[in-house]
ROROBA-667859 format. One record per residue (C-alpha): residue number from 0; residue in one letter; z, x, y. Coordinates in pm, whole numbers, plus 32768, in hexadecimal, padded with zeros to 4 digits. Example, Ala and Ser with C-alpha at 12.3 -4.5 7.8 and 13.67 -1.06 7.14 Angstrom:
2
<pt 0 'a' <830C 84CE 7E3E>> <pt 1 's' <82CA 8557 7F96>> 
REM end
This chain:
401
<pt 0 'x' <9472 6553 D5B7>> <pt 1 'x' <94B5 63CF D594>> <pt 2 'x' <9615 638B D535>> <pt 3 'x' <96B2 624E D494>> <pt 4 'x' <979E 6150 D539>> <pt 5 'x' <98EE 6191 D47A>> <pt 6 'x' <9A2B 60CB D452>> <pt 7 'x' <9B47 6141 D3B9>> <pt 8 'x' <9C94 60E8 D37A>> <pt 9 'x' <9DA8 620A D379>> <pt 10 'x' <9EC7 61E8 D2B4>> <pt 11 'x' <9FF3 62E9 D30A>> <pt 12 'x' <A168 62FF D2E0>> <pt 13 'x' <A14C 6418 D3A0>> <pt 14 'x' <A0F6 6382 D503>> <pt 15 'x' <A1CF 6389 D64B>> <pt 16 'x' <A2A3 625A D666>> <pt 17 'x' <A3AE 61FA D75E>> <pt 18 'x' <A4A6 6276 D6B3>> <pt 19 'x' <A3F0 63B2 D622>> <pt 20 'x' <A320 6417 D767>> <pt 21 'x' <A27A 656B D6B9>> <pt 22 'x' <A26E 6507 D569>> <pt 23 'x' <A0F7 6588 D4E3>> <pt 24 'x' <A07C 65A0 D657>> <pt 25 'x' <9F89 6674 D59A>> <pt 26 'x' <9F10 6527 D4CE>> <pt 27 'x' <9EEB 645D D631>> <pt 28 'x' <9E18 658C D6C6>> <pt 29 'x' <9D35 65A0 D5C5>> <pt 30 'x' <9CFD 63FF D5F2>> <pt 31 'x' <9CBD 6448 D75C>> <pt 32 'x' <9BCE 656D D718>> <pt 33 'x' <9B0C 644B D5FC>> <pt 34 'x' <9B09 636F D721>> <pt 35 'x' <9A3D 6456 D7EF>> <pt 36 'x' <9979 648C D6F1>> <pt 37 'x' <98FF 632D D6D8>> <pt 38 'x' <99ED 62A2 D5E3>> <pt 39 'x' <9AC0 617A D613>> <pt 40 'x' <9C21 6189 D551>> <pt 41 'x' <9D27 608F D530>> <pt 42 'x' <9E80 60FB D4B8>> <pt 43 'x' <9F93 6077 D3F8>> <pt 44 'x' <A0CA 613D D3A3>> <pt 45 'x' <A1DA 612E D2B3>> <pt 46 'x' <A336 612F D349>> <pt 47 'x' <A47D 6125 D29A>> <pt 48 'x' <A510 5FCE D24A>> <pt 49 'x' <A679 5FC4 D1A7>> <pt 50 'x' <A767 5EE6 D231>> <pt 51 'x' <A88F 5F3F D2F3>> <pt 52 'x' <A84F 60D8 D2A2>> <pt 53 'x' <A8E2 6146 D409>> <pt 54 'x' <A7F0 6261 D43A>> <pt 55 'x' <A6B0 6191 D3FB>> <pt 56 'x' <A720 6085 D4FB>> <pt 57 'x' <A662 60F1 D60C>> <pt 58 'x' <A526 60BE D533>> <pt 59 'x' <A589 5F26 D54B>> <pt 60 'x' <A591 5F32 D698>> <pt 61 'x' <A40A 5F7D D734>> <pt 62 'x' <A306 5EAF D740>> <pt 63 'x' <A226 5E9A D5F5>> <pt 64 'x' <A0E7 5EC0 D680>> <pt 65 'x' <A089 5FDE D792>> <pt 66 'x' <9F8B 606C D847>> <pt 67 'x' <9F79 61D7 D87B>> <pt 68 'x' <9E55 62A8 D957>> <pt 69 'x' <9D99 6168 D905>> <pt 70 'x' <9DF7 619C D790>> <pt 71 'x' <9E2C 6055 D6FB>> <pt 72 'x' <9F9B 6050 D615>> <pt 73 'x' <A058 5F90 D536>> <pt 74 'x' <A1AA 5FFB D4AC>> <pt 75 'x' <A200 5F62 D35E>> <pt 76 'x' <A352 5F65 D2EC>> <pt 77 'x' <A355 5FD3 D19C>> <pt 78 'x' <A470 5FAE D09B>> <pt 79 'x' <A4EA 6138 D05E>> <pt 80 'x' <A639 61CD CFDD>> <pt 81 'x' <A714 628E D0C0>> <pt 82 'x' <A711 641A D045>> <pt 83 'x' <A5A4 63E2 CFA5>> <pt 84 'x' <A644 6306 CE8C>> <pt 85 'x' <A553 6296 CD93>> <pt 86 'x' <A428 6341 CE4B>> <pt 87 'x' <A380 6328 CCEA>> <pt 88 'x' <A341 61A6 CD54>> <pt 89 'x' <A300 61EB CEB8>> <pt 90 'x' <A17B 61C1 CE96>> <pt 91 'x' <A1A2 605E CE07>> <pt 92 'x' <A289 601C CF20>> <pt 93 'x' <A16D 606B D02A>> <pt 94 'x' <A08E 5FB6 CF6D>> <pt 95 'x' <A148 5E74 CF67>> <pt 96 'x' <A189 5E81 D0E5>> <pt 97 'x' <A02C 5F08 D130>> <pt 98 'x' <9F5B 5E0D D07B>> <pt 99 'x' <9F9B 5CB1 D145>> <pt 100 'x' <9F54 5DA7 D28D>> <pt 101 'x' <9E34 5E3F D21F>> <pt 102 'x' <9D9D 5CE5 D1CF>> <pt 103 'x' <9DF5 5C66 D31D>> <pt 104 'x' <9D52 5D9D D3BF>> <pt 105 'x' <9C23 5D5E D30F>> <pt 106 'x' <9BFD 5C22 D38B>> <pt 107 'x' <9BE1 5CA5 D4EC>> <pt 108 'x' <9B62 5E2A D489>> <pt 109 'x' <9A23 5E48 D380>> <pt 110 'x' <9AA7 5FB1 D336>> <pt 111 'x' <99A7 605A D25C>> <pt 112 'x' <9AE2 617F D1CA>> <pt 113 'x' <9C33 6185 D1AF>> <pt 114 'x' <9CE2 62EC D1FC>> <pt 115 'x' <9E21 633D D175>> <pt 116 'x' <9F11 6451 D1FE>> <pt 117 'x' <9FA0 6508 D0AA>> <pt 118 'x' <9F33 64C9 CF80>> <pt 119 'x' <A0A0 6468 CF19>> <pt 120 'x' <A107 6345 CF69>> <pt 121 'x' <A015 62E6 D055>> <pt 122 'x' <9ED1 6345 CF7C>> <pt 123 'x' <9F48 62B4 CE5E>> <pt 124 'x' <9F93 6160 CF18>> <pt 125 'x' <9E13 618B CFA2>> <pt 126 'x' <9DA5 61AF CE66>> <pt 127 'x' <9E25 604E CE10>> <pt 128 'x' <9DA5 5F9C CF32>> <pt 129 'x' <9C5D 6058 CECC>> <pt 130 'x' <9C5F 5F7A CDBD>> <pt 131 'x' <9CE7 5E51 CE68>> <pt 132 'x' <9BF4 5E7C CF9B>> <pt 133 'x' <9AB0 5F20 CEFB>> <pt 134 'x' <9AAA 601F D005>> <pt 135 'x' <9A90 61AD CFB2>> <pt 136 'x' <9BE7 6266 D00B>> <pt 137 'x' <9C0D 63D4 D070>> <pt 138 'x' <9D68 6460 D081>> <pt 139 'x' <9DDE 65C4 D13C>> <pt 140 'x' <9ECB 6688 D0BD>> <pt 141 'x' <9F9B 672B D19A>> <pt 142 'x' <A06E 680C D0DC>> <pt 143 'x' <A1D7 679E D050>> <pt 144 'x' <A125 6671 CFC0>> <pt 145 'x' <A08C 6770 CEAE>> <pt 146 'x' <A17B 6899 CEC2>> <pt 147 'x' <A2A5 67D7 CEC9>> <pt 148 'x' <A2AA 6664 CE68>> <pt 149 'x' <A216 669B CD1E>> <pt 150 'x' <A323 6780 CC95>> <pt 151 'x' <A438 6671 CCEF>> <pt 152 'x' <A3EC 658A CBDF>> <pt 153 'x' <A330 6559 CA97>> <pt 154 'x' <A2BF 63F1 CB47>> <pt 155 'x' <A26D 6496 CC92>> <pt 156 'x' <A190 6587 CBD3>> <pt 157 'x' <A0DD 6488 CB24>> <pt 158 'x' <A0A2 63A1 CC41>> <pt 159 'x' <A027 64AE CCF6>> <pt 160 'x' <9F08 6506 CBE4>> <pt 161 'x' <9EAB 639A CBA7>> <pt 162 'x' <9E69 6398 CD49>> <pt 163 'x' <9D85 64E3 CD42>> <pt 164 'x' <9CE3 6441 CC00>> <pt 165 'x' <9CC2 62F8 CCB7>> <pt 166 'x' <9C44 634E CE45>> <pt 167 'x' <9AF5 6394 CE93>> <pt 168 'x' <9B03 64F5 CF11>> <pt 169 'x' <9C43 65D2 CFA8>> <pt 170 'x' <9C58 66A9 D0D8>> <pt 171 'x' <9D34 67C5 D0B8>> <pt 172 'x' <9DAD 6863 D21B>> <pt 173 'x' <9D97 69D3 D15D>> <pt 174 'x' <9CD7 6A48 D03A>> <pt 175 'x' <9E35 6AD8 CFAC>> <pt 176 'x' <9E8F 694E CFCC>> <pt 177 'x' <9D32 6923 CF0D>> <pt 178 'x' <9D8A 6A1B CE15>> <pt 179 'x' <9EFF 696C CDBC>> <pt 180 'x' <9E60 6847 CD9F>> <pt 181 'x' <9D41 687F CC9D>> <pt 182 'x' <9E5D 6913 CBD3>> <pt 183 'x' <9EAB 679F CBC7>> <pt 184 'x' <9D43 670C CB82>> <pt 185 'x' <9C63 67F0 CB3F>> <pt 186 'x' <9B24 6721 CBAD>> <pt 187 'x' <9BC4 6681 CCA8>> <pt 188 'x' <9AB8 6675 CDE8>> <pt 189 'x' <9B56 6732 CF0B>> <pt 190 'x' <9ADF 67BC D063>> <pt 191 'x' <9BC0 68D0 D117>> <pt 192 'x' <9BAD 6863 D29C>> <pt 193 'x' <9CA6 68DE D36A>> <pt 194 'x' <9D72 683A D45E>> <pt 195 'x' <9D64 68AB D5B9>> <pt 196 'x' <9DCD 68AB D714>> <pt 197 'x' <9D62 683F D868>> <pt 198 'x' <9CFE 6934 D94D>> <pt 199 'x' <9D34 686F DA69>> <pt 200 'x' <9E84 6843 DA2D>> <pt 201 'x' <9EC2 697D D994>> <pt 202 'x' <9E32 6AB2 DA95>> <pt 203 'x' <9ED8 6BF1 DB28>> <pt 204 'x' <9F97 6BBB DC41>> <pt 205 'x' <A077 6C7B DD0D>> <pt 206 'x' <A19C 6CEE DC7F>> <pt 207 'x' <A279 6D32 DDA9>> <pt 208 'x' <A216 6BB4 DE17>> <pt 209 'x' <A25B 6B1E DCC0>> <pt 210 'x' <A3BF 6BC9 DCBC>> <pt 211 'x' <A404 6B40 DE31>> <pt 212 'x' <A3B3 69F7 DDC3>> <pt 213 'x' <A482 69E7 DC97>> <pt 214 'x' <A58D 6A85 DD69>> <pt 215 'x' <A5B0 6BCD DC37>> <pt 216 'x' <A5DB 6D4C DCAC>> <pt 217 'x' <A4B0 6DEC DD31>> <pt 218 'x' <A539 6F4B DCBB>> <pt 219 'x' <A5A3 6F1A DB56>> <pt 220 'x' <A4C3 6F61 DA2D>> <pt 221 'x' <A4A8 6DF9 D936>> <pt 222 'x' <A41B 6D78 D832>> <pt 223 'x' <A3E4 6C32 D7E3>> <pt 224 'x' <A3ED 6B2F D694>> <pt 225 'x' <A37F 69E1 D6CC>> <pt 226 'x' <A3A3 68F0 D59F>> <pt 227 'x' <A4A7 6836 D4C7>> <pt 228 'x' <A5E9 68BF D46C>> <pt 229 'x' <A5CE 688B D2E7>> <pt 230 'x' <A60F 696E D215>> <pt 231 'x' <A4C1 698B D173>> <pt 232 'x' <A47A 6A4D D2D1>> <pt 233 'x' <A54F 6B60 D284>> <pt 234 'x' <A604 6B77 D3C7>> <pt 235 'x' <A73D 6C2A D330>> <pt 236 'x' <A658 6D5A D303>> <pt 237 'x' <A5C3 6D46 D45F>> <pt 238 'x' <A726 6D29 D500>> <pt 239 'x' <A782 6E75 D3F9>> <pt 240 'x' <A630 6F44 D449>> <pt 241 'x' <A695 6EE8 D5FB>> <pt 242 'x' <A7DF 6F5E D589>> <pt 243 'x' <A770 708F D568>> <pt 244 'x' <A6A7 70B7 D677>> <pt 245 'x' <A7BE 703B D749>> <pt 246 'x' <A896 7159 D6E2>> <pt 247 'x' <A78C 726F D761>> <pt 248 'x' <A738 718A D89D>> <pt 249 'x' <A824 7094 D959>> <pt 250 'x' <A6BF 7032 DA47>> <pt 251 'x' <A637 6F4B D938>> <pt 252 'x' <A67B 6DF2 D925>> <pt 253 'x' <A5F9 6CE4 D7FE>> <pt 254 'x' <A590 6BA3 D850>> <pt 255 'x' <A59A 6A95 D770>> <pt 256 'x' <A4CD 695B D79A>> <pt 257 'x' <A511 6828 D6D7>> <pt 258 'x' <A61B 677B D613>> <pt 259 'x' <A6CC 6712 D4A6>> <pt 260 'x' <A7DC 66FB D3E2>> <pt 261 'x' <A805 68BA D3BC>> <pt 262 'x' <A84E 68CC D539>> <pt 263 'x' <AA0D 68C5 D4F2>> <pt 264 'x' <A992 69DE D40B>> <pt 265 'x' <A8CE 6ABE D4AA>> <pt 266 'x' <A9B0 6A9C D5E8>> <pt 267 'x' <AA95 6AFA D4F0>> <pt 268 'x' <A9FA 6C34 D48F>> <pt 269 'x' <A9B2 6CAA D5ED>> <pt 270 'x' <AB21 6C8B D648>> <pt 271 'x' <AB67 6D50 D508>> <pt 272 'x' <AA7B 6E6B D569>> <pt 273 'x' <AAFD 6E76 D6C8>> <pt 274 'x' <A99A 6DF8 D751>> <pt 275 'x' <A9E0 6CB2 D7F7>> <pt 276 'x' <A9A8 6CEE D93A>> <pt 277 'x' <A82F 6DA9 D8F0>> <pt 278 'x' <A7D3 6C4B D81F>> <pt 279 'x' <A758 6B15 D8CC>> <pt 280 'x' <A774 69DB D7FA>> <pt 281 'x' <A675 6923 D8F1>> <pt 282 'x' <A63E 67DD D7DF>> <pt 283 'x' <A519 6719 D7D3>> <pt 284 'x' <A417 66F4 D910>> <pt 285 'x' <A316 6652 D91E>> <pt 286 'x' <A191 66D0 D8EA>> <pt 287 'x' <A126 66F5 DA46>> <pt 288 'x' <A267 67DC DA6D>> <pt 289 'x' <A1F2 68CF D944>> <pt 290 'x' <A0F2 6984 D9EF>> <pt 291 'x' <A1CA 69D9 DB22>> <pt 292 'x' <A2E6 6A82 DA12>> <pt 293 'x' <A1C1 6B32 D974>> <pt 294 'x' <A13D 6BD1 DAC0>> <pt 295 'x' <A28B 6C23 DB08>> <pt 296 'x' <A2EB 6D11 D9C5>> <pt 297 'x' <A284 6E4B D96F>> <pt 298 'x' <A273 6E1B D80C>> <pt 299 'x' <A25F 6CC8 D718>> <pt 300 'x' <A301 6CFB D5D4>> <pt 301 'x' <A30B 6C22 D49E>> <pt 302 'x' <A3CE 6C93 D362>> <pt 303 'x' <A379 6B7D D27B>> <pt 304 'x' <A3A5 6B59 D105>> <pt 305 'x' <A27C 6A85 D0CB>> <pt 306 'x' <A177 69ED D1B6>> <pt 307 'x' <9FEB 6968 D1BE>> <pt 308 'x' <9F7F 69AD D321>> <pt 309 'x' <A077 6993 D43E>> <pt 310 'x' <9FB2 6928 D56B>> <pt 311 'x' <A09A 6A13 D61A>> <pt 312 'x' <9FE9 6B52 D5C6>> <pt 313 'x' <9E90 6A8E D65E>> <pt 314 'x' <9F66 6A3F D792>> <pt 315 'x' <A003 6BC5 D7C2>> <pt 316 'x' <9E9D 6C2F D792>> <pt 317 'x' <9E29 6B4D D87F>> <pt 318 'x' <9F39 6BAD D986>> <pt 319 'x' <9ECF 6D14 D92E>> <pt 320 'x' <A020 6D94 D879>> <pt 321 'x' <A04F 6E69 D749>> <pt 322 'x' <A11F 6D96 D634>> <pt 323 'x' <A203 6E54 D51E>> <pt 324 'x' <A1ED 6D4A D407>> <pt 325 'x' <A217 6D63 D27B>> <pt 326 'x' <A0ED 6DA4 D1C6>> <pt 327 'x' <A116 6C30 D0F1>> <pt 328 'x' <A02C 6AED D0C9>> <pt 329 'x' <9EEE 6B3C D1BE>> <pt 330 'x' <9FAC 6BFB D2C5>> <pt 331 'x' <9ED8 6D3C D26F>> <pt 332 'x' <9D6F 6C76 D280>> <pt 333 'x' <9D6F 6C65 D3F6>> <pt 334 'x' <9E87 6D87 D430>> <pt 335 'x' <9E0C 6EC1 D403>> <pt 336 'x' <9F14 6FE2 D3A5>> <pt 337 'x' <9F3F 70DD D4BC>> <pt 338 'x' <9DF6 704C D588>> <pt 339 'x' <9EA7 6EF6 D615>> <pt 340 'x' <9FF7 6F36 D591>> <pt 341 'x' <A0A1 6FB2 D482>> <pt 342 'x' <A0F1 6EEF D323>> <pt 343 'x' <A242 6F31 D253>> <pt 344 'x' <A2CF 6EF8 D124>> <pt 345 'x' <A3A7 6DC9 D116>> <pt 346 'x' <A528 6DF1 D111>> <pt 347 'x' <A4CC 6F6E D1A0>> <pt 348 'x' <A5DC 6F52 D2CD>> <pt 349 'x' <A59D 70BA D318>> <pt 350 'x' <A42E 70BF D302>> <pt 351 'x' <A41B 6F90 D3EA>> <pt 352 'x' <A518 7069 D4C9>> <pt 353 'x' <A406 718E D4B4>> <pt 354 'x' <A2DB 70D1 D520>> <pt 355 'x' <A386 702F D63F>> <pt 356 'x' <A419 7198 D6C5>> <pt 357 'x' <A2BC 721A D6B5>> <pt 358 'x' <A24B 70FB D79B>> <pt 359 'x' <A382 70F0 D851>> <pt 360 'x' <A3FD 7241 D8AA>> <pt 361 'x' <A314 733E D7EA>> <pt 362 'x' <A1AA 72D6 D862>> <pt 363 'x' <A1A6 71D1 D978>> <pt 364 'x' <9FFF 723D D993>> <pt 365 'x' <9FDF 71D4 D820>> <pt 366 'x' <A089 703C D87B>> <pt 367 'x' <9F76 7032 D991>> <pt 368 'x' <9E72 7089 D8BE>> <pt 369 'x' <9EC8 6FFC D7B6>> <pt 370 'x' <9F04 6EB8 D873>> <pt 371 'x' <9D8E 6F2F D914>> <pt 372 'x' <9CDA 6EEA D7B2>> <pt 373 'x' <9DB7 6DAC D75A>> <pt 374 'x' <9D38 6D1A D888>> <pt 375 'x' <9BC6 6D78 D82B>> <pt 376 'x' <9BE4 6D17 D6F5>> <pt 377 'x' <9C62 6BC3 D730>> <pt 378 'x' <9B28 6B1D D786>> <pt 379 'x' <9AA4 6AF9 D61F>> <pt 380 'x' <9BF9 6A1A D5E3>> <pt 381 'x' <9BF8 68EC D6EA>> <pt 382 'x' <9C52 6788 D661>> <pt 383 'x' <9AD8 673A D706>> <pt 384 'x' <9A53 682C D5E0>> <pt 385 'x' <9B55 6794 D51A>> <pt 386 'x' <9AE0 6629 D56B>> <pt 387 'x' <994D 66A3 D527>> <pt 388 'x' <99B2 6722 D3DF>> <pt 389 'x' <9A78 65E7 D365>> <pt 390 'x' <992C 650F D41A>> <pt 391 'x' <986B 65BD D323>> <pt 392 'x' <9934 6563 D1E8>> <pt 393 'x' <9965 6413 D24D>> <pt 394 'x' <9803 63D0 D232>> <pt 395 'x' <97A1 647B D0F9>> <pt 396 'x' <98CD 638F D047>> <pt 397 'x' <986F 6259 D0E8>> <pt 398 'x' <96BE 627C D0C6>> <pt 399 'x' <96A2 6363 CF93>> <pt 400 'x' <955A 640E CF47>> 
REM end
């Protein structure tokens, strides 16, 4: 089948920076996976812009234009409040910075679509340069920008329903995302895809040889987290549910991957619980790192309050490891409940303590096959079926029947 040359220009807060090296890695994958697929992107990305704010300084400080696995990038500074101040107006504020850029762009790049990562404020500043630049906008959502963002504020809410009114078509990464967000708009035109992983990247490997080379015990039991440490991820109830565990088994250690402003208090609450030296604050490392921690656990775990897809369930079931997550957002769409893991309440300390004994120290067979069928199972969620999927919608909004 003949496909069409398509250019398209990408517009993301959420895209690694200098000073933010994983921030939405998952958005920069799927552009890569596009770009096999034929389609040429361009990116520009909001950064923060408030002068003299101490923690945004290193954002002032790297180059404003980028180039990334042949990814073309520009990083915009963008006038935003410290704390999320006035977030109501943050969608003008990208719109004011992003229009002057996007006219240069399209001096140099005929892009045919402009893509928009969350609806809120990205989508809703895409839905203005719509206007501005005649061009048909899509906008994912991703999750907090629907869950979350709307319930802060009367004006967030509203912003948010003029930009599903306003773009072209949504992609939701879940249909529980797709669900949430019809509550919204009803009519609004939105396409569950979800996002993926690469299998390249992401494969079983050894575990003796991943612990050797991140220089862990090749005797204790572990389980691993790999995120942010907000609080929105619930961590205070996966450090009370290992707790637990850690008080029927001193050969089990948790691994955390990532960092944010909870670490003080979750260190906090280890020392408290007498735990410290079975938890591993290992902070952030970078993406070629992940799969190497993942092959090296026994178990992935992820108590969050709210999510849309974490790519890290794709990327356990890729390495071929049960995960323990909370049954919120889409995690239950692509984990299935006691056939590649096992899904929990949220806040359920001692039911997350229950399903990671079983794997742990009750049924070692049942992690293995369980981590068996993950693996199998993965195939149908790659970012290259990802990228074919989002192909396909790309050309039905820009060439209409």
């Amino acid at each position: 089948m003949l496909t069409m040359k398509l250019n398209v220009l990408v517009i993301s807060h959420l895209y690694p920076n200098p000073a933010n090296p994983m921030a939405g890695i998952f958005v920069h994958n799927q552009v890569k996976a596009l770009r096999d697929e034929g389609i040429e992107c361009r990116v520009l990305s909001p950064i923060p812009h408030f002068p003299f704010y101490p923690k945004w300084r290193d954002y002032q400080r790297f180059p404003r234009t980028a180039t990334m696995d042949g990814i073309s990038i520009r990083y915009v500074p963008t006038f935003m409040m410290p704390g999320g101040l006035f977030f109501s107006a943050y969608g003008y504020f990208y719109y004011q910075a992003l229009h002057n850029e996007v006219a240069e762009i399209g001096r140099q790049f005929s892009f045919d679509l402009i893509h928009c990562h969350t609806i809120y404020p990205d989508g809703y500043a895409g839905a203005k340069l719509k206007d501005a630049f005649s061009v048909p906008v899509i906008s994912t959502i991703h999750g907090s920008d629907i869950r979350l963002y709307p319930q802060q504020s009367k004006g967030v809410y509203i912003r948010t329903e003029e930009a599903l009114r306003k773009n072209d078509h949504v992609i939701t990464v879940s249909e529980q995302l797709k669900r949430d967000t019809q509550k919204i708009v009803a009519g609004v035109e939105a396409t569950t895809i979800y996002n993926g992983f690469d299998p390249h990247r992401f494969s079983p490997m050894s575990q003796k040889a991943a612990r050797k080379k991140l220089g862990i015990s090749a005797d204790m039991k572990s389980i691993l987290y790999v995120g942010n440490l907000y609080k929105v991820k619930g961590l205070h109830v996966l450090i009370d549910a290992f707790a637990r565990l850690a008080a029927q088994d001193d050969q089990v250690n948790l691994y955390l991957v990532g960092s944010g402003p909870l670490q003080g208090e979750l260190q906090s609450q280890a020392r408290e619980a007498g735990i410290s030296n079975q938890i591993h604050f290992i902070g952030r490392r970078s993406h070629e790192e992940i799969p190497m921690w993942i092959n090296s656990c026994d178990v992935v775990a992820l108590t969050s309050l709210s999510e849309g897809l974490p790519s890290i369930i794709m990327e356990a079931m890729g390495c071929g490891k049960p995960v323990v997550a909370t049954d919120v957002g889409g995690i239950s769409e692509v984990l299935q409940h006691r056939r590649t893991g096992f899904l929990v309440k949220p806040e359920r300390p001692e039911e997350m303590a229950q399903c990671l004994s079983i794997l742990l120290a009750e049924n070692e067979g049942l992690a293995y096959d369980m981590g068996e069928r993950a693996f199998t199972e993965s195939g149908a969620l790659t970012w290259k079926r990802n990228a074919e999927q989002v192909r396909s919608l790309y050309e039905k909004v820009v060439h209409p029947v």
